[in-house]
TIVO-2410 file (N, C-alpha, C; in nm, 3 decimals):
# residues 105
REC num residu      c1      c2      c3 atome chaine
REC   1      X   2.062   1.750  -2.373     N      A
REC   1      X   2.018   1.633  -2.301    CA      A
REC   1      X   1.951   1.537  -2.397     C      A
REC   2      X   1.963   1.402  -2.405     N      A
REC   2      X   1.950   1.321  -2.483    CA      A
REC   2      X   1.783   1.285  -2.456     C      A
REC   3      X   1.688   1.275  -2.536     N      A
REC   3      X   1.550   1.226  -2.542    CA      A
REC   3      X   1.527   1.153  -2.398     C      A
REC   4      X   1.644   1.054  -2.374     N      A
REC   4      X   1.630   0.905  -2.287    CA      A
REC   4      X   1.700   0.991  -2.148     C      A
REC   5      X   1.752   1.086  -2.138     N      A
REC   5      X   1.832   1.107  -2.042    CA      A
REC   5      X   1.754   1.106  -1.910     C      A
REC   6      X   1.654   1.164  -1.895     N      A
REC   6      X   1.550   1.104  -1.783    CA      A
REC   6      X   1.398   1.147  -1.795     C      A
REC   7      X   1.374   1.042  -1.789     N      A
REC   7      X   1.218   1.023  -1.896    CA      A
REC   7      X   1.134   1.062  -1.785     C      A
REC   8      X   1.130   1.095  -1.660     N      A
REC   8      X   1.032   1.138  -1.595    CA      A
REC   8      X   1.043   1.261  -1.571     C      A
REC   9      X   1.160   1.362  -1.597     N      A
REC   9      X   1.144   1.509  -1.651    CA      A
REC   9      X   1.072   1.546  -1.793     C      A
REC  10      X   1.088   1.480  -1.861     N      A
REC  10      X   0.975   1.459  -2.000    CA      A
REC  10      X   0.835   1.467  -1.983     C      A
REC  11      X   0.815   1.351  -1.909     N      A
REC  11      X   0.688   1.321  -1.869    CA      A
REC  11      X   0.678   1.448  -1.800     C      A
REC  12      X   0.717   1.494  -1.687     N      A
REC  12      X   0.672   1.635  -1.622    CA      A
REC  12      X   0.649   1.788  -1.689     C      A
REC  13      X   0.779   1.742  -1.761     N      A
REC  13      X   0.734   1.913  -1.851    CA      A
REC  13      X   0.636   1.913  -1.987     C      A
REC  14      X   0.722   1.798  -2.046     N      A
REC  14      X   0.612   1.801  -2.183    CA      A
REC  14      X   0.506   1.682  -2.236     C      A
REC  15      X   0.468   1.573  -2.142     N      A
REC  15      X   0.355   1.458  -2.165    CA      A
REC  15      X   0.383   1.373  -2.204     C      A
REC  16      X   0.503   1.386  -2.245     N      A
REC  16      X   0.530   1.252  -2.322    CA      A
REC  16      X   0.686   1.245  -2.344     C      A
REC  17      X   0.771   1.171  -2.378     N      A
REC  17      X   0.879   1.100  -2.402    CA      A
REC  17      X   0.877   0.970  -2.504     C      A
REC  18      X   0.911   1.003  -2.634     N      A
REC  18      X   0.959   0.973  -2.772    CA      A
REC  18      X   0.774   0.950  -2.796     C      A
REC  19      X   0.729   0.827  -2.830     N      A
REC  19      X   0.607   0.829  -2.870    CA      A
REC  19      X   0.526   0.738  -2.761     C      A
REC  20      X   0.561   0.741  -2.691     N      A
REC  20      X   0.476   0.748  -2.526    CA      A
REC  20      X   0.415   0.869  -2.462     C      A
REC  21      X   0.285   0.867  -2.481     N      A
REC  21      X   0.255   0.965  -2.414    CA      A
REC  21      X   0.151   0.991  -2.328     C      A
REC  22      X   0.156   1.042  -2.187     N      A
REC  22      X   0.086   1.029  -2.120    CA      A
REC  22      X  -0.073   1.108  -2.111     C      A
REC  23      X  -0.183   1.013  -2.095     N      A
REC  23      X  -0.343   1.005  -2.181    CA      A
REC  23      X  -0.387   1.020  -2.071     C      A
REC  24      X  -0.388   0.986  -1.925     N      A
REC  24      X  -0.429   0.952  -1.794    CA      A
REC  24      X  -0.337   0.990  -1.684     C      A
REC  25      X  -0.377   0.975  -1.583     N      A
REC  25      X  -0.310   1.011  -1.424    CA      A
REC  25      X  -0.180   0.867  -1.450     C      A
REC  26      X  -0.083   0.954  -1.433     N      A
REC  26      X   0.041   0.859  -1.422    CA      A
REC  26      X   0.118   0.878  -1.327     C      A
REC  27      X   0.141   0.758  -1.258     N      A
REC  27      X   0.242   0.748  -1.138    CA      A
REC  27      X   0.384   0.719  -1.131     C      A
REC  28      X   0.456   0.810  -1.164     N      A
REC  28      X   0.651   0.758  -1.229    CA      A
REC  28      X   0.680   0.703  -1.113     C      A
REC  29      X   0.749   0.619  -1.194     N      A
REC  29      X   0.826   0.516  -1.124    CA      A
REC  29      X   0.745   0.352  -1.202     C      A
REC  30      X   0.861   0.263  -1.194     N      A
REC  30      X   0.858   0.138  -1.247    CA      A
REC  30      X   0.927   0.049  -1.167     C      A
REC  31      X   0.929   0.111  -1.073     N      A
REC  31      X   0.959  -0.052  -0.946    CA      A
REC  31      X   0.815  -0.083  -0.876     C      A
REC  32      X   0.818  -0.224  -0.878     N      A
REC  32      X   0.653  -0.274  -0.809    CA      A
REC  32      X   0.723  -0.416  -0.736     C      A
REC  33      X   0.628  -0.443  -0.690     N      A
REC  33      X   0.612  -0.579  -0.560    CA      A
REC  33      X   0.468  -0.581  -0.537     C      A
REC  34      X   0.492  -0.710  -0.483     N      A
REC  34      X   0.376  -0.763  -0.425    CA      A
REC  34      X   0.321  -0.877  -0.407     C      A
REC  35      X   0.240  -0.965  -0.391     N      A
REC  35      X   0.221  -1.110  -0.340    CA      A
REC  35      X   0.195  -1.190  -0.403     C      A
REC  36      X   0.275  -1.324  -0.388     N      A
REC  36      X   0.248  -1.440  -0.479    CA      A
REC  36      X   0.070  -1.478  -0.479     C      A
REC  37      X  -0.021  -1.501  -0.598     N      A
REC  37      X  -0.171  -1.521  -0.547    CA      A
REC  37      X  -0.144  -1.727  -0.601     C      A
REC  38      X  -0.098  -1.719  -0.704     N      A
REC  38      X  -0.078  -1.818  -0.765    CA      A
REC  38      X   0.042  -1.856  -0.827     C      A
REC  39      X   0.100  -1.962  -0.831     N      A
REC  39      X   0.216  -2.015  -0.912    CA      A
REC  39      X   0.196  -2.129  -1.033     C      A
REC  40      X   0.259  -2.128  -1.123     N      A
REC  40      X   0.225  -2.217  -1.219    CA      A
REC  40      X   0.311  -2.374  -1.114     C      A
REC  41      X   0.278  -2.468  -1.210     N      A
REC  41      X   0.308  -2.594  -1.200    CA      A
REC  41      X   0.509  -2.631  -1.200     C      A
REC  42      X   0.491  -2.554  -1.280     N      A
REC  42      X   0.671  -2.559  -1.320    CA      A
REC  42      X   0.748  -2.474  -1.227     C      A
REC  43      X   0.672  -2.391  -1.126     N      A
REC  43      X   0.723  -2.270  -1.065    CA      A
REC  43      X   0.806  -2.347  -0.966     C      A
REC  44      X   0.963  -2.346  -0.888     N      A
REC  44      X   0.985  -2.443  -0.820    CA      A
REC  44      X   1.044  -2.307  -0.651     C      A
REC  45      X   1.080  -2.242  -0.689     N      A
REC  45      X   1.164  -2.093  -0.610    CA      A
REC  45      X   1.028  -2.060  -0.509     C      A
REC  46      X   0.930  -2.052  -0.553     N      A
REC  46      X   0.846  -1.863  -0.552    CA      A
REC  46      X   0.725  -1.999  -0.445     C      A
REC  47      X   0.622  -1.915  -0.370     N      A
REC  47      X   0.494  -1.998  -0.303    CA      A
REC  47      X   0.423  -1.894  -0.301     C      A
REC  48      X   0.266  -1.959  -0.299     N      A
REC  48      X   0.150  -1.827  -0.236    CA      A
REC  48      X   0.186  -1.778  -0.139     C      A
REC  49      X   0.146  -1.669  -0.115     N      A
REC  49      X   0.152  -1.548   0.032    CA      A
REC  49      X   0.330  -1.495  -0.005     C      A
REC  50      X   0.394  -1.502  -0.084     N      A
REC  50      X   0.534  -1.511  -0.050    CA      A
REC  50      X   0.522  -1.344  -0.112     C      A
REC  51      X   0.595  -1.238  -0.087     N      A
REC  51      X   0.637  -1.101  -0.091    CA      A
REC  51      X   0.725  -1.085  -0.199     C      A
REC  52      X   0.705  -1.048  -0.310     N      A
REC  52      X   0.821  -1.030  -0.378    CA      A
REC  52      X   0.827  -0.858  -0.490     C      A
REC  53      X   0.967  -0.890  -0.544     N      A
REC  53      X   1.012  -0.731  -0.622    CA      A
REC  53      X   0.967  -0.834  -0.766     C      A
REC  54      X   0.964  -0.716  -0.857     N      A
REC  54      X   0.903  -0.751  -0.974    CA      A
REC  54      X   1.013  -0.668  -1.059     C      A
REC  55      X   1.094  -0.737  -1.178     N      A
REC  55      X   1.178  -0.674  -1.286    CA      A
REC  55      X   1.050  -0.610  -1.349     C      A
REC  56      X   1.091  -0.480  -1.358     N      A
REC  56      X   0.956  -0.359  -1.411    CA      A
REC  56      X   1.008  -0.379  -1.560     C      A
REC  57      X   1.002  -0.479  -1.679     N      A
REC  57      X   1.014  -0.435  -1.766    CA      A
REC  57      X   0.975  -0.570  -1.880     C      A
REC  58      X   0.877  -0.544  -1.940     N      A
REC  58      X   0.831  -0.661  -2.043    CA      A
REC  58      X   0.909  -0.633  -2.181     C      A
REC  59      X   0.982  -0.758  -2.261     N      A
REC  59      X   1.061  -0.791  -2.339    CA      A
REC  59      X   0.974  -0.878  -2.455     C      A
REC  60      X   1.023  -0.850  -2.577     N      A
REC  60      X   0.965  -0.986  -2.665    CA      A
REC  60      X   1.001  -1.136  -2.634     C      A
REC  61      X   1.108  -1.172  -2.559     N      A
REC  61      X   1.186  -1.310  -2.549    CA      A
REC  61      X   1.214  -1.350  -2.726     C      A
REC  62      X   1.158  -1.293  -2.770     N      A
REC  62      X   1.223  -1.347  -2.939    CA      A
REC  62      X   1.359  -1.316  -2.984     C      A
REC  63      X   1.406  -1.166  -3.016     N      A
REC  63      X   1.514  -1.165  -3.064    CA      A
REC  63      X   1.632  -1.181  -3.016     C      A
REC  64      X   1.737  -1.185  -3.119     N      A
REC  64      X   1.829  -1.246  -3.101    CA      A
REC  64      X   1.914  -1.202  -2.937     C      A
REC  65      X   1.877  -1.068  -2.897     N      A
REC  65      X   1.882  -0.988  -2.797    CA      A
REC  65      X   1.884  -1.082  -2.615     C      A
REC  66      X   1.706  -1.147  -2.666     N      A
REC  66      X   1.647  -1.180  -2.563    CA      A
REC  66      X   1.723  -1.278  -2.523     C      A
REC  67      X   1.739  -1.389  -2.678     N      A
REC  67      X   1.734  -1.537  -2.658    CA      A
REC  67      X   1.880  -1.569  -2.604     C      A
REC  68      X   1.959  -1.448  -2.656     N      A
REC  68      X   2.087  -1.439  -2.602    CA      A
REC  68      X   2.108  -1.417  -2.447     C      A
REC  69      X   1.993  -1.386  -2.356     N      A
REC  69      X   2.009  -1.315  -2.229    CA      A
REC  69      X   2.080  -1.210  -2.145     C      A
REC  70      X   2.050  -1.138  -2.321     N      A
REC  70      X   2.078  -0.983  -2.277    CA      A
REC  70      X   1.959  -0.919  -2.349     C      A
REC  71      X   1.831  -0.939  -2.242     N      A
REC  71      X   1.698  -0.852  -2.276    CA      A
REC  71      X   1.728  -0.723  -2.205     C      A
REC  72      X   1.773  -0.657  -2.168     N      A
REC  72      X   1.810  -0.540  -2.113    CA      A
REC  72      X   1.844  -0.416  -2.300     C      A
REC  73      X   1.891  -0.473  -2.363     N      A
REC  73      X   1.885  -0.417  -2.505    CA      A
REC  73      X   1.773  -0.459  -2.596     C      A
REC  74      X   1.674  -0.538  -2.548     N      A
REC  74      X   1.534  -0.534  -2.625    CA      A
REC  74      X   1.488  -0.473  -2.727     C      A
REC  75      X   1.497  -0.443  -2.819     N      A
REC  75      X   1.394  -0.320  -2.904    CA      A
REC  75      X   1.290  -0.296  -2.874     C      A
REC  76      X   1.212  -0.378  -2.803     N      A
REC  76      X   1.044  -0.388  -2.819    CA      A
REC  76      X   1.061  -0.409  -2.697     C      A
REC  77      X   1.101  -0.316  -2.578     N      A
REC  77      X   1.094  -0.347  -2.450    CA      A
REC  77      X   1.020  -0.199  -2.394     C      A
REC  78      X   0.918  -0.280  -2.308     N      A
REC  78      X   0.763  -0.158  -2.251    CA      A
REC  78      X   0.819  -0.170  -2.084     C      A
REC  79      X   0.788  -0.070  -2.049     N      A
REC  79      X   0.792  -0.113  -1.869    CA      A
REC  79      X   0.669  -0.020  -1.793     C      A
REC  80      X   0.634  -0.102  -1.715     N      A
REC  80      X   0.558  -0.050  -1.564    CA      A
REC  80      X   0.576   0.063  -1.532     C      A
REC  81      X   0.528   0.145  -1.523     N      A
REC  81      X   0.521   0.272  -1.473    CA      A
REC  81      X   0.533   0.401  -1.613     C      A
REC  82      X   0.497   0.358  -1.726     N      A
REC  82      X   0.525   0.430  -1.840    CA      A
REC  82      X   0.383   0.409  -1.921     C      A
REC  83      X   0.329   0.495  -2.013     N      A
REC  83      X   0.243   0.462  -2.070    CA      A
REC  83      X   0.316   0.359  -2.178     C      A
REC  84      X   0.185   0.229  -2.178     N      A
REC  84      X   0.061   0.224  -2.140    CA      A
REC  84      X   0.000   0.214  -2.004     C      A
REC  85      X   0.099   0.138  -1.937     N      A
REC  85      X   0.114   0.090  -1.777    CA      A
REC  85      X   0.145   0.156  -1.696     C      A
REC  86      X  -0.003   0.274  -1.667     N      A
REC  86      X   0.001   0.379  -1.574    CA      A
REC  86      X   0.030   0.331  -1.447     C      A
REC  87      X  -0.054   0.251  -1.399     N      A
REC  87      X  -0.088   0.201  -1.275    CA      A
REC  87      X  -0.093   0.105  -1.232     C      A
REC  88      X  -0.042   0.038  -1.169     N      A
REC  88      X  -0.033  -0.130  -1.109    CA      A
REC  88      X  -0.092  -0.104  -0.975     C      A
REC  89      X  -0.128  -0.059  -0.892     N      A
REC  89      X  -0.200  -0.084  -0.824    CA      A
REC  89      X  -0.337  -0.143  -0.786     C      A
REC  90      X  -0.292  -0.264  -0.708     N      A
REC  90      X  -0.427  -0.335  -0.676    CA      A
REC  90      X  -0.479  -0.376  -0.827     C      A
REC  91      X  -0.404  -0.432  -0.891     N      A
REC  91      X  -0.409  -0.534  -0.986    CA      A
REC  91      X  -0.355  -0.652  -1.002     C      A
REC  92      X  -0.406  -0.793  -1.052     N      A
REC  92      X  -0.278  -0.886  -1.083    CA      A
REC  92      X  -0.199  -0.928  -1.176     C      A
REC  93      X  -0.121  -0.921  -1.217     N      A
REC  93      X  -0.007  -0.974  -1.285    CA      A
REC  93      X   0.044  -1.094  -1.340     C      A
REC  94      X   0.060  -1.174  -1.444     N      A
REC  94      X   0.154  -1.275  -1.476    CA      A
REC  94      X   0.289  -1.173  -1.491     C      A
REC  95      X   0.360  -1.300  -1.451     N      A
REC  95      X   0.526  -1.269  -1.491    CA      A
REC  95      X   0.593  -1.400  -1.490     C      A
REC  96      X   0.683  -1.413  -1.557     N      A
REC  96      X   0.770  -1.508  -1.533    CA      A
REC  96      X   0.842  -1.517  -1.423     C      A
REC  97      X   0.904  -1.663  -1.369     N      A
REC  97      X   0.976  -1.715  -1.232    CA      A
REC  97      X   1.107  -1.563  -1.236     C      A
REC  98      X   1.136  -1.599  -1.383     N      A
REC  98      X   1.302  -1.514  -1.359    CA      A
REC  98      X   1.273  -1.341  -1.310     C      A
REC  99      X   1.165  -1.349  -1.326     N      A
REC  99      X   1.129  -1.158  -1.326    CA      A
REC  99      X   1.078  -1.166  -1.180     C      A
REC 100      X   1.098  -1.239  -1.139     N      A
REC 100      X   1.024  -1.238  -0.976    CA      A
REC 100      X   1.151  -1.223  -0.885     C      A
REC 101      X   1.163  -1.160  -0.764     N      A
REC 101      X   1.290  -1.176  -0.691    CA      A
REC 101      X   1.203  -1.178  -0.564     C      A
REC 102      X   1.206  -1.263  -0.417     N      A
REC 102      X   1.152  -1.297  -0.327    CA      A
REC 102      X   1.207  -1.184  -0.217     C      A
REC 103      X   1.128  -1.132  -0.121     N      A
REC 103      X   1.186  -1.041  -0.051    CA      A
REC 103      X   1.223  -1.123   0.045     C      A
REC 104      X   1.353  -1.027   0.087     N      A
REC 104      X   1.494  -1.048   0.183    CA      A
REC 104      X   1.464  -1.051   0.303     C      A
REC 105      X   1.369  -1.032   0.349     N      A
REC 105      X   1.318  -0.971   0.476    CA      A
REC 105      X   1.236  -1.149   0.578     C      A
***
């Protein structure tokens, strides 16, 4: 089984997965939501009170990877629910417009 093959059996048996390793109470999983508090000026989609899903995964936007808009192959890509980012609960967040998706409901 490959290092990456599923990183929250890692995390369960042995603490860690490649050089992430879990220091604190960690909650797997890296899907989050939750409520618009504020929008920037430029924001034109998204409003306060509005419900939304959150892309669980922070990118450099620098390399050639990003700028191309295929951040999904990142090198330097961290996500939510992995150390360092045990816990998102009842915290707030910046993110960008594009990482925001508005719920369907």
């Amino acid at each position: 089984m490959s290092e990456y093959a599923d990183p929250y059996i890692h995390y369960y048996l042995h603490g860690r997965i490649s050089s992430f390793v879990v220091k604190k109470p960690l909650i797997l999983g890296h899907e989050c939501s939750g409520e618009i508090v504020e929008v920037g000026r430029d924001v034109s989609r998204l409003e306060v009170g509005q419900r939304v899903v959150i892309e669980p995964e922070f990118v450099c936007e620098k390399c050639p990877y990003c700028r191309s808009g295929r951040y999904n192959l990142c090198r330097n890509v961290k996500f939510y629910g992995t150390p360092p980012f045990n816990d998102l609960r009842g915290i707030c967040i910046t993110v960008s417009e594009q990482k925001v998706q508005p719920d369907s409901r």
